[in-house]
C-alpha positions as MATLAB code, in Angstrom:
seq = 'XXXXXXXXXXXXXXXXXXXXXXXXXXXXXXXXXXXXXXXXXXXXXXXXXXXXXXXXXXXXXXXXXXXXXXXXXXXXXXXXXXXXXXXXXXXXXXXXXXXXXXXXXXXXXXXXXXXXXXXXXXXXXXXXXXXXXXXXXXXXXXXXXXXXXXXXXXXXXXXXXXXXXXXXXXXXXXXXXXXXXXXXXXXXXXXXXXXXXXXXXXXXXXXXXXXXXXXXXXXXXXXXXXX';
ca = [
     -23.410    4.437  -13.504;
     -21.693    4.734  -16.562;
     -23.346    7.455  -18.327;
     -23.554    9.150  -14.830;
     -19.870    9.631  -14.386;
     -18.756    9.959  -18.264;
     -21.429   13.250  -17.612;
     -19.932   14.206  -14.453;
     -16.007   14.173  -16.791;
     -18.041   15.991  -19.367;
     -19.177   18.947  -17.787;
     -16.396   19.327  -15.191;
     -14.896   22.719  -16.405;
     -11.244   21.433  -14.701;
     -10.007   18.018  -13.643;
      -7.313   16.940  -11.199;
      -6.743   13.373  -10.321;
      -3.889   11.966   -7.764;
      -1.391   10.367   -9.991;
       0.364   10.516  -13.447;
      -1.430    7.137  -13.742;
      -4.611    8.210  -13.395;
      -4.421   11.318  -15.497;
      -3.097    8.827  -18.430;
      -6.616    6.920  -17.775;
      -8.340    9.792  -17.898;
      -7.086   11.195  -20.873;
      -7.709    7.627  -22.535;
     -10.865    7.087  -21.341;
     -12.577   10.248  -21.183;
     -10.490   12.468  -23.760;
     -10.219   15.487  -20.861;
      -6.905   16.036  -19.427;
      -6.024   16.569  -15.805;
      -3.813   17.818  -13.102;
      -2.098   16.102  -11.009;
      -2.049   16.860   -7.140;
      -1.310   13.628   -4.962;
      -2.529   12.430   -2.015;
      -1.231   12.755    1.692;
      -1.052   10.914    4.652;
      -0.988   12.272    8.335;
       2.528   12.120    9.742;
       1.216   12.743   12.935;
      -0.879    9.552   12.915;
       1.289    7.286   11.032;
       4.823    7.489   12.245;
       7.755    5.003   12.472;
       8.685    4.312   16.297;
      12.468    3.052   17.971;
      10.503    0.719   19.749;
       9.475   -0.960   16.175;
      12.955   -0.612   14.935;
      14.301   -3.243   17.626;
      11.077   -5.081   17.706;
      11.264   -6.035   13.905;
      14.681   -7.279   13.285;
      15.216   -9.043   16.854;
      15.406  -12.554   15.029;
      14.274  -14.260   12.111;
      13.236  -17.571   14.210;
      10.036  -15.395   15.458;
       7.157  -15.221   12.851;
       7.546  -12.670   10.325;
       4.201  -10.062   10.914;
       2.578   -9.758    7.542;
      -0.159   -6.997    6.999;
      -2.657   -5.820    4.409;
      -5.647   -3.690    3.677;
      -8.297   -4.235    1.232;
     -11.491   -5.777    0.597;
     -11.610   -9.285   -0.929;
     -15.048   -8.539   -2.590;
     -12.842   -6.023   -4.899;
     -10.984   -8.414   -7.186;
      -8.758   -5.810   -8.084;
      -7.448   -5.576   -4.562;
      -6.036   -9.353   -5.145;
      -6.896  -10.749   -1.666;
      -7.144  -14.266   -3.227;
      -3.717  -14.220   -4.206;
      -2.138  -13.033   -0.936;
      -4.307  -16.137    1.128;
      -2.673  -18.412   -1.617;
       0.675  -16.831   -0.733;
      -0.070  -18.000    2.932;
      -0.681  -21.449    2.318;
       2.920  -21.682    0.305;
       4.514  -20.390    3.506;
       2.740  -22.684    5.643;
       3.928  -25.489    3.189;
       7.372  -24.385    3.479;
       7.120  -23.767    7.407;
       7.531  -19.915    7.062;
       6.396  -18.742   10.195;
       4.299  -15.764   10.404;
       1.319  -14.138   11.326;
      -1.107  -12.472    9.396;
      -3.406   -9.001   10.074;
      -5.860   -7.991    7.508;
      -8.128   -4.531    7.761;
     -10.934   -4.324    5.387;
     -13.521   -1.628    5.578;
     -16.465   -4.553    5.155;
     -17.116   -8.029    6.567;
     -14.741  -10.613    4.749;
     -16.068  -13.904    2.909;
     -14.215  -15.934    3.915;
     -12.122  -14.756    7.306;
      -8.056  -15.354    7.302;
      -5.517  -14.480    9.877;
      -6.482  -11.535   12.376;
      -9.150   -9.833   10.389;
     -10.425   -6.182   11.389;
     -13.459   -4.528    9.733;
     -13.728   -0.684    9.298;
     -10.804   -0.011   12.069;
     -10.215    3.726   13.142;
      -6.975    5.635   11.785;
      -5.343    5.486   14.901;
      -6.132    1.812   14.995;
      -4.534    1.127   11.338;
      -1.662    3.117   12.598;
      -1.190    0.948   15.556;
      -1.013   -2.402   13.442;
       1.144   -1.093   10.682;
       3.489    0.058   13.143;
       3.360   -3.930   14.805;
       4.210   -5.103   11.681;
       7.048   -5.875    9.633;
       5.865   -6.312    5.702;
       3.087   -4.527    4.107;
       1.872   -6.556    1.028;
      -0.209   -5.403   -1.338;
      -1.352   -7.745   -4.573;
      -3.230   -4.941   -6.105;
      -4.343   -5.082  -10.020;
      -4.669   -1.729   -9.943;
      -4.445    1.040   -7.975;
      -4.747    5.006   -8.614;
      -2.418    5.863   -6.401;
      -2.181    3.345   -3.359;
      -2.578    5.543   -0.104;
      -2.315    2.335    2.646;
       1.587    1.741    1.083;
       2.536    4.972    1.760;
       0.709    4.935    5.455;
       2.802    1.455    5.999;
       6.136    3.095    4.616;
       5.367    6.323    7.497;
       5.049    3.383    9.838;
       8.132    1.126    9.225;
       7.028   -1.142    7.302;
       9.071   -2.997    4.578;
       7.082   -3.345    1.224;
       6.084   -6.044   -1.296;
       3.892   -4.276   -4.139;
       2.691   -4.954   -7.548;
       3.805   -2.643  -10.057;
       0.028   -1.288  -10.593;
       0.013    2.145  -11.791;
      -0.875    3.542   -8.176;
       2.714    2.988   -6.892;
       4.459    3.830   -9.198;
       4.108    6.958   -8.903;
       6.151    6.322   -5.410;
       7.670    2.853   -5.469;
      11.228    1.912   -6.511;
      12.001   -1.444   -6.453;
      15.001   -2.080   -4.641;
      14.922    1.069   -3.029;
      11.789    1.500   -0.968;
      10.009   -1.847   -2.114;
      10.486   -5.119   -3.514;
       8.020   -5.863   -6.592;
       6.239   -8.718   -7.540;
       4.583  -10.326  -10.593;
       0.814   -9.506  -11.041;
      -1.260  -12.069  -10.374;
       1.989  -15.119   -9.113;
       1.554  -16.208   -5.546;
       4.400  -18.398   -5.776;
       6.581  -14.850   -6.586;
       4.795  -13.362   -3.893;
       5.646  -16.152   -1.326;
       9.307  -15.957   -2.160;
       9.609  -12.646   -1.646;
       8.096  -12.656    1.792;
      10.820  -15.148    2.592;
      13.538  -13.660    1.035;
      12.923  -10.424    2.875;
      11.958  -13.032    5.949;
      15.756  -14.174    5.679;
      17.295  -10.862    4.916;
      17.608   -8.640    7.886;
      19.925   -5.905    5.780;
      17.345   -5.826    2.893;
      14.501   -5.048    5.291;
      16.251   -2.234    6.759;
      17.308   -1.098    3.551;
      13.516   -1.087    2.509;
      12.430    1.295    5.462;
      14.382    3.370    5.517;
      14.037    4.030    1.648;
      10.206    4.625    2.632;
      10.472    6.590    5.740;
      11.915    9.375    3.341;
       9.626    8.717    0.548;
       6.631    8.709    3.002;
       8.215   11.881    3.884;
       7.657   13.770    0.561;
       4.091   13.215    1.097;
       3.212   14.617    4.086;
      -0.015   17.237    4.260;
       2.156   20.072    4.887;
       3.506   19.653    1.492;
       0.397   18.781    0.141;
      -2.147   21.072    0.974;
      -0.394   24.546   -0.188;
      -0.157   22.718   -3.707;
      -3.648   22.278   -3.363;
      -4.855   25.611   -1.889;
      -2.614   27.023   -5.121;
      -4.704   25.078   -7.539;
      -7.847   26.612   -6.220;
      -6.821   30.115   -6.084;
      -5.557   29.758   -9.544;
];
């Protein structure tokens, strides 16, 4: 697989890749360099509603609604460390409730699991929920973040190379430690506790999300082509 894809960077006449990130990595890795065109997300699909405005700061006595998406057979993805988050909220009698879409069958199920859900379906429960989280290693350039920050939802993110390209902590995100549950579980209840932070948070990603919208997008792309 290797030699298949350092081929396949080889004989590509022109590169482009979806982050600044990712370029680095491919200039590192495979010596070639490469433009950088970034990914969209359909506004039409996932949007931010009033409904979930009133329905996610109505009182912090109701269970926070914590949401991710990724596969836990991808260590990268950091699955392990978000169930370990759980049990520290349990512990500390956080309540919440959990949703977790992965595109394959999980090994070992936790909270309200869906496999392989439709768009409109991943639009539906992003827009029911109130954090996104995502424990990723890595990313290239974390697509589901920006879907959840269309949809309302307040982040908690790694600082993996994928985000930011997008993220600013404080501003549209709070950001955690790679690889520290207990850092992860405190900022799920600070955020939990602080109703002005939240909104703070989504609304600093409702107009990032906005920057990335296909109609911005795609003429960038279409330019590259004819060029």
């Amino acid at each position: 697989m290797k030699h298949y894809i350092d081929t396949q960077f080889i004989l590509a006449d022109d590169i482009f890749t979806v982050s600044q990130g990712a370029a680095d990595q491919i200039a590192k890795v495979y010596h070639r360099s490469a433009i950088v065109i970034h990914n969209g997300i359909d506004q039409g699909v996932f949007k931010h509603t009033i409904s979930k405005e009133s329905k996610s700061f109505s009182c912090t006595v109701s269970p926070i609604r914590l949401i991710t998406i990724g596969s836990d057979k991808s260590m990268f993805k950091g699955i392990h460390g978000i169930k370990e988050a759980l049990k520290l909220l349990k512990i500390k009698n956080v309540p919440y409730r959990f949703s977790w879409i992965t595109p394959d069958e999980p090994d070992e199920c936790t909270g309200d699991v869906y496999v392989n859900p439709t768009q409109q379906k991943i639009a539906e429960l992003l827009a029911d929920a109130d954090i996104y989280l995502c424990n990723s290693i890595y990313e290239s350039f974390s697509l589901p973040v920006l879907e959840a920050m269309a949809c309302g939802c307040s982040i908690i993110t790694t600082p993996n190379d994928g985000v930011k390209e997008y993220c600013e902590d404080g501003n549209n995100c709070l950001m955690i430690q790679m690889e520290n549950p207990i850092d992860l579980a405190d900022k799920i209840i600070h955020l939990y506790r602080d109703y002005n932070l939240r909104h703070s948070l989504i609304s600093g990603g409702l107009i990032t999300a906005k920057q990335f919208d296909w109609t911005n997008i795609v003429p960038e792309l279409l330019r590259y082509y004819k060029r």
